[in-house]
C-alpha positions in Angstrom: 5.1 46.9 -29.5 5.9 44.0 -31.7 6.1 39.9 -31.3 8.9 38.1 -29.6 9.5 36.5 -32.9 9.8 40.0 -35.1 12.8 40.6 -32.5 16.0 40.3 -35.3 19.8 39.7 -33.8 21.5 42.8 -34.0 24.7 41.9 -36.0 25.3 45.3 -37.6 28.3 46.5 -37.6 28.6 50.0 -37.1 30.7 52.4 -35.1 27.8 51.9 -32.6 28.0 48.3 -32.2 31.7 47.9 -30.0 30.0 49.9 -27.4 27.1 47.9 -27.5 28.8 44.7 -26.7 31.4 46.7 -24.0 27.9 46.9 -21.7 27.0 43.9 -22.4 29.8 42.0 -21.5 30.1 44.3 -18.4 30.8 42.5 -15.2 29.4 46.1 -13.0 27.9 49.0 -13.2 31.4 51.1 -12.4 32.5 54.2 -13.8 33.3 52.7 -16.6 30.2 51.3 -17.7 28.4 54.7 -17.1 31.0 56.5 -19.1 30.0 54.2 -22.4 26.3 54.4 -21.5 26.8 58.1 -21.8 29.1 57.7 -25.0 26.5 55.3 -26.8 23.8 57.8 -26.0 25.5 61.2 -27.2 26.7 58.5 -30.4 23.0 57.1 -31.2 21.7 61.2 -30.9 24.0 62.6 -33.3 23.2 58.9 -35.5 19.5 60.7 -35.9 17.6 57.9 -33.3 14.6 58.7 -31.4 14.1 58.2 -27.7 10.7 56.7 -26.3 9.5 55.0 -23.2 8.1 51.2 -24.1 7.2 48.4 -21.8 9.6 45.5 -21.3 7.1 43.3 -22.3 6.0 44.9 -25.6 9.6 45.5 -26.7 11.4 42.3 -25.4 14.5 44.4 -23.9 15.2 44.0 -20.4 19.1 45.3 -19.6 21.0 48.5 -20.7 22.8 48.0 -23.4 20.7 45.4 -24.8 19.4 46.0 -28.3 17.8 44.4 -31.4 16.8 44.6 -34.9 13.0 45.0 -36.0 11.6 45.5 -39.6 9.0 48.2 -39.1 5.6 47.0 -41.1 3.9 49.1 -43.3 0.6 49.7 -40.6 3.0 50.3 -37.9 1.0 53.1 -35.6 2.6 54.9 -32.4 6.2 55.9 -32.4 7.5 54.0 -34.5 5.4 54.5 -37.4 7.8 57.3 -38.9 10.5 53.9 -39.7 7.5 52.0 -41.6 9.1 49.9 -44.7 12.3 50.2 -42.3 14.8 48.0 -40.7 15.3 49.6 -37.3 17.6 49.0 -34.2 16.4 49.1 -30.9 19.0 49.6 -27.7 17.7 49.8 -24.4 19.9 52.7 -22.3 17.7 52.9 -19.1 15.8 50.6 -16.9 12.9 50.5 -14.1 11.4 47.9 -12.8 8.4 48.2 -16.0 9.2 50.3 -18.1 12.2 51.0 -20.4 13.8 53.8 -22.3 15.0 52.7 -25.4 16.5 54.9 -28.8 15.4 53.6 -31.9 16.9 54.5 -35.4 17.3 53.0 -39.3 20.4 50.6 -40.4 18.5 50.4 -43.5 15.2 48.9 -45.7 13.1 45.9 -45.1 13.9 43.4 -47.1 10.9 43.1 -49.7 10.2 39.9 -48.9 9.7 40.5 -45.0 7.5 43.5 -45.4 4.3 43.5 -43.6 1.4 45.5 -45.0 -1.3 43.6 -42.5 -1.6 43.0 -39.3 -2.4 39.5 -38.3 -3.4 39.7 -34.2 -2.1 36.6 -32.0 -3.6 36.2 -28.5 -1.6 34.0 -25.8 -2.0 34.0 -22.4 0.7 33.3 -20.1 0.3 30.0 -17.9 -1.5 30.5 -14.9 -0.9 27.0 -13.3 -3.7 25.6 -11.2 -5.7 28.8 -10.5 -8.9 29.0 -11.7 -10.3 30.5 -14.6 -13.2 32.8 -14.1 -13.4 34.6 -17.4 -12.0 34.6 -20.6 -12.2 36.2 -23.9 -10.3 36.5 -27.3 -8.1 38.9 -25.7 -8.6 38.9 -21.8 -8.7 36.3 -19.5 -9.1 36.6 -14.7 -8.3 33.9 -13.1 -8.7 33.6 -9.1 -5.8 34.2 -7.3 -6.6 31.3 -5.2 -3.7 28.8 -6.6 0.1 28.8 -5.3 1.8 28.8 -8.7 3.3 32.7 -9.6 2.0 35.0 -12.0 5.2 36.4 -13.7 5.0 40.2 -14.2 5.8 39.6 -17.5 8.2 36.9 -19.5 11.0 36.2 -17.5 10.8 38.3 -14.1 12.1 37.8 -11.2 9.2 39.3 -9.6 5.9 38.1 -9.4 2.1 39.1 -8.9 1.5 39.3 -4.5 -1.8 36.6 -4.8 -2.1 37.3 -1.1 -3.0 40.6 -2.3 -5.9 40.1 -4.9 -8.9 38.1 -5.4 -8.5 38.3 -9.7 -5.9 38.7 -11.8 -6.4 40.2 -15.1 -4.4 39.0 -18.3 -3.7 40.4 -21.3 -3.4 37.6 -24.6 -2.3 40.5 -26.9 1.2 41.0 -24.4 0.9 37.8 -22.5 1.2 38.8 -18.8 -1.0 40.4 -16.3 -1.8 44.1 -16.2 -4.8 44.6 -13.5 -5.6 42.7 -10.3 -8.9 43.3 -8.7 -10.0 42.7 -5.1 -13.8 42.0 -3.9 -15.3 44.0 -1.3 -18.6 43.1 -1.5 -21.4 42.0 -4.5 -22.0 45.3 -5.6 -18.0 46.5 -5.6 -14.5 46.2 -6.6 -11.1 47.7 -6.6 -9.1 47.4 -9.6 -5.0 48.5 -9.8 -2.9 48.1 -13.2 0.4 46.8 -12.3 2.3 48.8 -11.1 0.3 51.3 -9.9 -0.7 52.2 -6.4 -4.3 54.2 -7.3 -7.4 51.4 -6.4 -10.5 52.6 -8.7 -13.7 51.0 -7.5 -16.3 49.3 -9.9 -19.6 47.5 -9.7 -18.9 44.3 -11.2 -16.4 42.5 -12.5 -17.4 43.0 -16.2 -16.9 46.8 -15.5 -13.9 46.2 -14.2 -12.3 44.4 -16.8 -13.4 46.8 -19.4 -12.0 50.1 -17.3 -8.6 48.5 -17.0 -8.3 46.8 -20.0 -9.2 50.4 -21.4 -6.8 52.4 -18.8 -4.1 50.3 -19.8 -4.5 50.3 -23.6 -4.7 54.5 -23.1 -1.2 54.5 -21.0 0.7 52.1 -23.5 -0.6 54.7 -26.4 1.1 57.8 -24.1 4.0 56.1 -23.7 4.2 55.4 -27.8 4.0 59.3 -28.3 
């Protein structure tokens, strides 16, 4: 994953690129538009990039055809560690309603002067309105599901967290957007679901809770880096 700020126009201009800005402009999703998704797929293969399976909210994609730039830092870890020191592009060539398939592959080197050797962590959490907080911490945050305003699934959705559903809703700071919401059952137990899911696991407390989830999730965005 990276920042929404380390997310570069792409303006390179490669055989790659007029296929790129066919889907975009694309007014359906005819036979047309499925032949070039197909081209630009079989073209960014035989161009050496790799395919992986990223979050929309950790890679800031969200259509087919979409793409950007990125300069890979130099403590890059997951998938996309093998373009560190690199200027990568990024296209997006399928969609579900969380996740993304995107292709990745190098236009060229980071310039020196944007090269990242450390990481510097930012936390934000996304705004949550007037419900209340019950937790938070340098990275997580629950707040009770007991306001009206929506809880975005993640920057920019169209769909939102079911608050009728929950009694907590779990945040993330590091990807600003919810990933667990919990529902009380009694003082001694809770069921917890990652977005997106439909398994409940049940926990004693809430402080249990937040560290299996926060530790479920971290170990599915690591599988889906692989």
């Amino acid at each position: 994953m990276f920042e929404i700020s380390d997310k570069l126009i792409d303006n390179i201009r490669d055989d790659i690129f007029p296929i790129l800005r066919l889907l975009e402009n694309r007014v359906c999703w005819d036979a047309n538009a499925k032949s070039s998704l197909r081209g630009l797929i079989e073209l960014l293969k035989s161009n050496g990039y790799i395919t992986f399976v990223g979050h929309v909210n950790r890679y800031h994609l969200t259509r087919v055809g979409e793409s950007c730039l990125y300069d890979v830092p130099k403590f890059r870890k997951g998938v996309l560690k093998i373009f560190r020191g690199k200027r990568i592009r990024i296209v997006c060539v399928s969609s579900g309603r969380y996740d993304r398939r995107l292709m990745a592959g190098v236009v060229g080197d980071t310039p020196v002067h944007k090269i990242k050797s450390r990481e510097h962590l930012k936390y934000v959490f996304p705004d949550i309105g007037d419900h209340e907080i019950e937790y938070i911490g340098r990275r997580f945050m629950v707040v009770r599901s007991h306001g009206k305003a929506p809880i975005d699934l993640y920057q920019g959705a169209a769909d939102q967290i079911d608050l009728n559903a929950c009694d907590f809703i779990l945040l993330d700071g590091k990807e600003c957007c919810p990933i667990a919401t919990f529902k009380l059952h009694s003082d001694t137990e809770i069921s917890a679901r990652l977005v997106g899911s439909a398994t409940d696991e049940r926990f004693a407390n809430l402080q249990d809770a937040i560290k299996g989830m926060a530790s479920k999730h971290k170990r599915i965005g690591l599988s889906h880096q692989r």
